[in-house]
TORDO-206963 format. One record per residue (C-alpha): residue number from 1; chain; z, y, x. Coordinates in nm, 2 decimals. Each point is the difference from the previous one (the first is absolute). Layout:
! residues N
- NUM:A:Z:Y:X
...
END
This chain:
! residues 292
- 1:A:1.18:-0.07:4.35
- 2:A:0.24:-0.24:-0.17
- 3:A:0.33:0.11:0.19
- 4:A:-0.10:0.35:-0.12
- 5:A:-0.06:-0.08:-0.39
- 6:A:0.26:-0.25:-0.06
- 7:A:0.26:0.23:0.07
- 8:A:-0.14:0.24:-0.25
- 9:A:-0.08:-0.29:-0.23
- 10:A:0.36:-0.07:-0.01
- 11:A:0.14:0.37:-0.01
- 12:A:-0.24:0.00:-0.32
- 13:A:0.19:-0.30:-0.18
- 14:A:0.35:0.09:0.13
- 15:A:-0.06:0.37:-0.09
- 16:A:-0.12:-0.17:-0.34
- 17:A:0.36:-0.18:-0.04
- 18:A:0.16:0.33:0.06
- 19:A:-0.21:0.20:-0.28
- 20:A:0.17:-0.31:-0.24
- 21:A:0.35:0.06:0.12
- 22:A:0.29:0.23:-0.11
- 23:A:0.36:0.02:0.15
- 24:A:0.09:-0.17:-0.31
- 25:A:-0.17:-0.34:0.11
- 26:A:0.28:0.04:0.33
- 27:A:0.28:0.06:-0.26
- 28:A:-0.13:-0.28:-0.21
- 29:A:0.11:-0.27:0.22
- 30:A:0.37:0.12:-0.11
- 31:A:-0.15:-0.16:-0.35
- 32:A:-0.02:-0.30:0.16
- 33:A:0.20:-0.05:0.25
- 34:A:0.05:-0.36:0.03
- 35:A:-0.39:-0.06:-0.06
- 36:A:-0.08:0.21:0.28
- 37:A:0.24:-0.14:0.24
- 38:A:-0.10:-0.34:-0.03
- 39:A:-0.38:0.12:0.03
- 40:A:0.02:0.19:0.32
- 41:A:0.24:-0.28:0.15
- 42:A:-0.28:-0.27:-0.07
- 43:A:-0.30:0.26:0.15
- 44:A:0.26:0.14:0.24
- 45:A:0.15:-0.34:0.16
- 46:A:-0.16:-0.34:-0.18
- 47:A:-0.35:0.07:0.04
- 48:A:-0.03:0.08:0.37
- 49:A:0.23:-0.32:0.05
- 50:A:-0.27:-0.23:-0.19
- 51:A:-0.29:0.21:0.10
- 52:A:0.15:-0.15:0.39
- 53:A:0.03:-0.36:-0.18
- 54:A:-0.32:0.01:-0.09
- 55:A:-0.14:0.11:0.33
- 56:A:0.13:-0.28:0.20
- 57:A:-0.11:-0.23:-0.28
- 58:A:-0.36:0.10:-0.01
- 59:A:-0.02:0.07:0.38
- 60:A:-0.09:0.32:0.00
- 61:A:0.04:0.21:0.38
- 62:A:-0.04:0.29:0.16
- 63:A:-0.15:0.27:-0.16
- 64:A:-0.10:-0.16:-0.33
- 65:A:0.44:-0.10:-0.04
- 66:A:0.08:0.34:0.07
- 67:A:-0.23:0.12:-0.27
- 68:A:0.12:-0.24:-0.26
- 69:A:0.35:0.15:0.10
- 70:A:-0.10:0.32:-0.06
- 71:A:-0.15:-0.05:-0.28
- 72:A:0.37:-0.14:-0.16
- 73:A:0.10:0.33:0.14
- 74:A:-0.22:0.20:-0.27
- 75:A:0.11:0.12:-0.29
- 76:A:-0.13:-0.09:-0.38
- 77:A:-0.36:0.11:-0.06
- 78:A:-0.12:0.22:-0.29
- 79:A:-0.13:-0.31:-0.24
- 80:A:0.35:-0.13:0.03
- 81:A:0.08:0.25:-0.31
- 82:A:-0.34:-0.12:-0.15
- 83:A:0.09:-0.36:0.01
- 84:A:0.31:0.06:-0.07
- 85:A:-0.11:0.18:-0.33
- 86:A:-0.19:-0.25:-0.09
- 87:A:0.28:-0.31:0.01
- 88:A:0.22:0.22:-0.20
- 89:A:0.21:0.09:0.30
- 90:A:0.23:0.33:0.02
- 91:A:-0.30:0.26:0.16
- 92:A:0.25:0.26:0.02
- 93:A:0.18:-0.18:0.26
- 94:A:-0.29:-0.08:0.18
- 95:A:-0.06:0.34:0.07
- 96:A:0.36:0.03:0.12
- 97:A:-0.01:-0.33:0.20
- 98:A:-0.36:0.17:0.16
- 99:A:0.18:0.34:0.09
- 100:A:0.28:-0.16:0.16
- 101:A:-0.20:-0.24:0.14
- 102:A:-0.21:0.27:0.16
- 103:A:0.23:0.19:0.10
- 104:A:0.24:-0.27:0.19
- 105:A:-0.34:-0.13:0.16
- 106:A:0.02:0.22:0.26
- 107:A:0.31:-0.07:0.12
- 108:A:-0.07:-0.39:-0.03
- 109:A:-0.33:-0.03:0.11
- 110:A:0.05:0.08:0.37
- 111:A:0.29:-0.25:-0.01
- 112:A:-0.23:-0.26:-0.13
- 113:A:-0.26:0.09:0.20
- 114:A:0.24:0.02:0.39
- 115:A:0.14:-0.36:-0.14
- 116:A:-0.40:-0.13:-0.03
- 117:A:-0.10:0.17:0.36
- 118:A:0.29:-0.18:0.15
- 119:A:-0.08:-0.36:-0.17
- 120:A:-0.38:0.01:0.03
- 121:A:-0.18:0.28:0.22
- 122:A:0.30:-0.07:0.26
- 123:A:0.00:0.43:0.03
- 124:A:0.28:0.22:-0.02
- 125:A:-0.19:0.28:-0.09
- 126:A:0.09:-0.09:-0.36
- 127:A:-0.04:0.31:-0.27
- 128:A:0.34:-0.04:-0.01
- 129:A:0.05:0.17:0.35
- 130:A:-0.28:0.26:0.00
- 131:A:0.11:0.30:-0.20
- 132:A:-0.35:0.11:-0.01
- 133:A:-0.11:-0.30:-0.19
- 134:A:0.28:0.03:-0.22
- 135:A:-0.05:0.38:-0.12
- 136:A:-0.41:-0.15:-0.05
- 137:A:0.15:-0.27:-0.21
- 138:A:0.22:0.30:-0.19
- 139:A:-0.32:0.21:-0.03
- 140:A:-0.20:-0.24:-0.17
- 141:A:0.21:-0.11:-0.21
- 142:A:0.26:0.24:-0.12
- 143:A:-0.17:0.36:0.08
- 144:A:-0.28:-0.08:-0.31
- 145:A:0.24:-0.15:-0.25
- 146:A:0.23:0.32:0.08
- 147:A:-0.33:0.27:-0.05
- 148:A:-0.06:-0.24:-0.31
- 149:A:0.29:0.09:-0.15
- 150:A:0.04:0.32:0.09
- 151:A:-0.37:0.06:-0.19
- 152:A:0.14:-0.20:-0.35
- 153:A:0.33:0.21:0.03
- 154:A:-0.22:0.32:0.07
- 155:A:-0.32:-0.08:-0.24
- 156:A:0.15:-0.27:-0.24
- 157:A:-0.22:0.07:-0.27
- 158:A:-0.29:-0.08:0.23
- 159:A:0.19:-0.33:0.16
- 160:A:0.04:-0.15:-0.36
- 161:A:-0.33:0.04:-0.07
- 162:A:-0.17:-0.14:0.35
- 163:A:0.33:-0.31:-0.05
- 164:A:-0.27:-0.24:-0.12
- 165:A:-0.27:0.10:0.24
- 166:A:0.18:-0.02:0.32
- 167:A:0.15:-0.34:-0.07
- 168:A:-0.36:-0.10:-0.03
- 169:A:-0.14:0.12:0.26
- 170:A:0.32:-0.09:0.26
- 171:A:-0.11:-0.34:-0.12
- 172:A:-0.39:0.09:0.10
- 173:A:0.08:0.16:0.30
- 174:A:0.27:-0.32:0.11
- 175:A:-0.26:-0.26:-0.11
- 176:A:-0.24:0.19:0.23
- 177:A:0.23:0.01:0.31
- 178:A:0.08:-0.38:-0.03
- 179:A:-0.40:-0.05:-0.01
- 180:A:-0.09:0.21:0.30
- 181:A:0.29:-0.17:0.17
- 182:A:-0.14:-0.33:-0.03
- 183:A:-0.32:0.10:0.04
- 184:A:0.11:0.14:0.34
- 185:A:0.20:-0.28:0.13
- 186:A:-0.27:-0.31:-0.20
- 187:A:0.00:-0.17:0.37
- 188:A:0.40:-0.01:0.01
- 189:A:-0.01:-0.07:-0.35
- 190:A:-0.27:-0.29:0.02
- 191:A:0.19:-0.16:0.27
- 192:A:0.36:0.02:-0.17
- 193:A:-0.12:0.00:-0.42
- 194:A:0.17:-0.38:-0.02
- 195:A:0.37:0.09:0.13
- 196:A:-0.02:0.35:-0.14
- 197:A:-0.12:-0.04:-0.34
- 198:A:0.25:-0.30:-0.05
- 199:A:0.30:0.21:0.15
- 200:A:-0.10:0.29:-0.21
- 201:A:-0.03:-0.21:-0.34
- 202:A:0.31:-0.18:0.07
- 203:A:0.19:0.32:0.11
- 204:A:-0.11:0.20:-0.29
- 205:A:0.11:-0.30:-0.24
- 206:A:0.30:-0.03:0.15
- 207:A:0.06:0.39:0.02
- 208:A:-0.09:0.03:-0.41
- 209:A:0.28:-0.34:-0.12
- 210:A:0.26:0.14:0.24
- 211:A:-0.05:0.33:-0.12
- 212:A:0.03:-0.14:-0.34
- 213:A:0.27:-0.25:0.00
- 214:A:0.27:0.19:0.28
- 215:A:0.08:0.26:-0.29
- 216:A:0.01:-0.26:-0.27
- 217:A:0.26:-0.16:0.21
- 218:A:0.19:0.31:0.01
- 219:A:-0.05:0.08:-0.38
- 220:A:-0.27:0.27:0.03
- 221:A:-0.17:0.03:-0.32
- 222:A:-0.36:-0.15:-0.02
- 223:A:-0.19:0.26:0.01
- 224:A:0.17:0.17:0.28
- 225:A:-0.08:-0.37:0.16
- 226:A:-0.34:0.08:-0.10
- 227:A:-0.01:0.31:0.16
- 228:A:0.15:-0.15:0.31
- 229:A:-0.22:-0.27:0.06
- 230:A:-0.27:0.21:-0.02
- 231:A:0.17:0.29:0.25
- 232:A:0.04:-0.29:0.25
- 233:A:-0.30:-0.20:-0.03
- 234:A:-0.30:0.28:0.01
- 235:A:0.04:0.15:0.32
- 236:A:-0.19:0.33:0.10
- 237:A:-0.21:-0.17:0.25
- 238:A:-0.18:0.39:0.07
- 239:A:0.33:0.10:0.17
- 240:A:0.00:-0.35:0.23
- 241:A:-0.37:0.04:0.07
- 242:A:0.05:0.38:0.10
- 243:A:0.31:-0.04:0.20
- 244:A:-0.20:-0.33:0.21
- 245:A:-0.35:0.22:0.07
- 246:A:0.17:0.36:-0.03
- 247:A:0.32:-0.04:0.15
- 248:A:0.03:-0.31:0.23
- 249:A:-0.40:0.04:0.13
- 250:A:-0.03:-0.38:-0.10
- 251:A:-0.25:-0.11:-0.28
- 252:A:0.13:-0.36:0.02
- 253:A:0.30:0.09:-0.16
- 254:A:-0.13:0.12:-0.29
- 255:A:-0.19:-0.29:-0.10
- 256:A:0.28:-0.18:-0.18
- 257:A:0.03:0.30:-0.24
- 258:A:-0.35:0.03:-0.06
- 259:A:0.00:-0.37:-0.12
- 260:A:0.31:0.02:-0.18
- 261:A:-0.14:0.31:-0.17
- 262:A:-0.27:-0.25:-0.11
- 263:A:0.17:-0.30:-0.14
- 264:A:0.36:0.15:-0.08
- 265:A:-0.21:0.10:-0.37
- 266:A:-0.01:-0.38:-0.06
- 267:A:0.35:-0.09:0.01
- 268:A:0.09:0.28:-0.14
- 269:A:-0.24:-0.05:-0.30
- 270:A:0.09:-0.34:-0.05
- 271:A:0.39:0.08:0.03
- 272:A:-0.12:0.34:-0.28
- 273:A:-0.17:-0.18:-0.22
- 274:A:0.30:-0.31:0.00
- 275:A:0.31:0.29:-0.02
- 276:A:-0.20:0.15:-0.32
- 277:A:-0.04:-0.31:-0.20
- 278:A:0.37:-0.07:0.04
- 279:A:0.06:0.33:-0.12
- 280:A:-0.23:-0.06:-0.31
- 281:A:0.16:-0.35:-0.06
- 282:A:0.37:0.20:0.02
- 283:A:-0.09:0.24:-0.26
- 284:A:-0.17:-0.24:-0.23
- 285:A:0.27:-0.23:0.02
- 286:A:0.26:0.19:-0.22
- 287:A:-0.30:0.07:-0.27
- 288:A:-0.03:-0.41:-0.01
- 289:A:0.35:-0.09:-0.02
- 290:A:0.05:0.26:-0.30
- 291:A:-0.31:-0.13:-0.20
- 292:A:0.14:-0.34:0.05
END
């Protein structure tokens, strides 16, 4: 029952990211070049590197490693551009940074994925060699984001209307997949919840400052900084748990994104609620200085 809904749970969301999407927010990344870059090179490249780091440093094996690796492999999730709104961050490029993201998945993911077979499950029938599994990966991932935006370009009056709607409920329907997930898999989880919820907490952490402080090192503005850290930190954890049960026929690996789906939202809070204060104190600083 669960392999067949959670495919359709995920269509939903990813068909939901489509209805918000426009050609525009492919072209828009030609606005921001240099932002974008330096995004998708720390999602891309940095983040499966630590996400491997971290592995070894927590102990994690077998399935449960692969999983984590996967999860690094998944793009941003849909309360990226929520968090992201509220720190003040640039939303627009979010939803760039999420198409992109998306999109390059597909091609990334089975790479990630045939690196993790070979390092943990000791297999070499890695996603990465099985066509099949790769055009299942493309289906789930791309074909619903593609009818999504075939249905804003075709109905757009309607798609502006729903925008608000479908955000929400992608976030019900994603906070319900990570639930049923662990739910599923509480005996894995019950065994593993020390090594996994540290190595989520501290990967999410580390995920949100790099994403943060790698642009400001190359002169992105703050609030495309913002909208980085957010793009790289909140990973779509539906797209990890689907590929695991839906693709790969293994439940374990899908437990690490059903607990970072959980506790991601607490960093990421914390890091929200920190970015939008020193926003506040930025724009109130100018006021001060001129009443002095």
């Amino acid at each position: 029952m669960f392999a067949v809904v959670l495919p359709l749970a995920l269509a939903l969301v990813m068909f939901g990211l489509g209805l918000t999407l426009t050609i525009e927010d492919f072209r828009r990344v030609l606005r921001y070049p240099k932002a974008a870059a330096v995004a998708l090179a720390c999602q891309m490249v940095l983040l499966p590197a630590i996400c491997l780091g971290l592995i070894y440093l927590f102990g994690l094996t077998g399935a449960l490693a692969a999983g984590m690796l996967l999860l690094a492999a998944s793009p941003g999730g849909p309360s990226a551009n929520l968090f992201s709104h509220i720190a003040g961050g640039n939303v627009a490029l979010n939803i760039t940074l999420t198409a992109i993201n998306s999109v390059l998945a597909v091609f990334t993911m089975p790479l990630i994925i045939g690196l993790s077979f070979a390092l943990f499950l000791d297999d070499d029938a890695g996603i990465g060699l099985r066509p099949d599994k790769f055009a299942q990966v493309f289906a789930i991932v791309l074909i619903p984001v593609a009818i999504g935006m075939w249905v804003h370009h075709r109905f757009t009056g309607w798609a502006e209307r729903m925008r608000g709607n479908v955000k929400v409920l992608s976030i019900v329907v994603l906070a319900l997949v990570v639930l049923a997930a662990v739910a599923k898999n509480r005996e894995i989880l019950a065994d593993n919840i020390g090594k996994l919820a540290g190595i989520c907490l501290v990967f999410a952490t580390v995920s949100l400052v790099l994403g943060y402080l790698v642009p400001r090192l190359f002169r992105v503005e703050t609030d495309a900084a913002i909208a980085s850290a957010m793009e790289i930190g909140i990973h779509n954890g539906a797209i990890a748990i689907a590929v695991a049960a839906s693709v790969l026929h293994n439940d374990t690996m899908s437990v690490p994104g059903a607990v970072y789906g959980v506790l991601m939202n607490i960093p990421a809070a914390i890091a929200a609620y920190l970015l939008a204060r020193q926003a506040k104190r930025a724009q109130e600083t100018p006021v001060a200085s001129t009443h002095a």
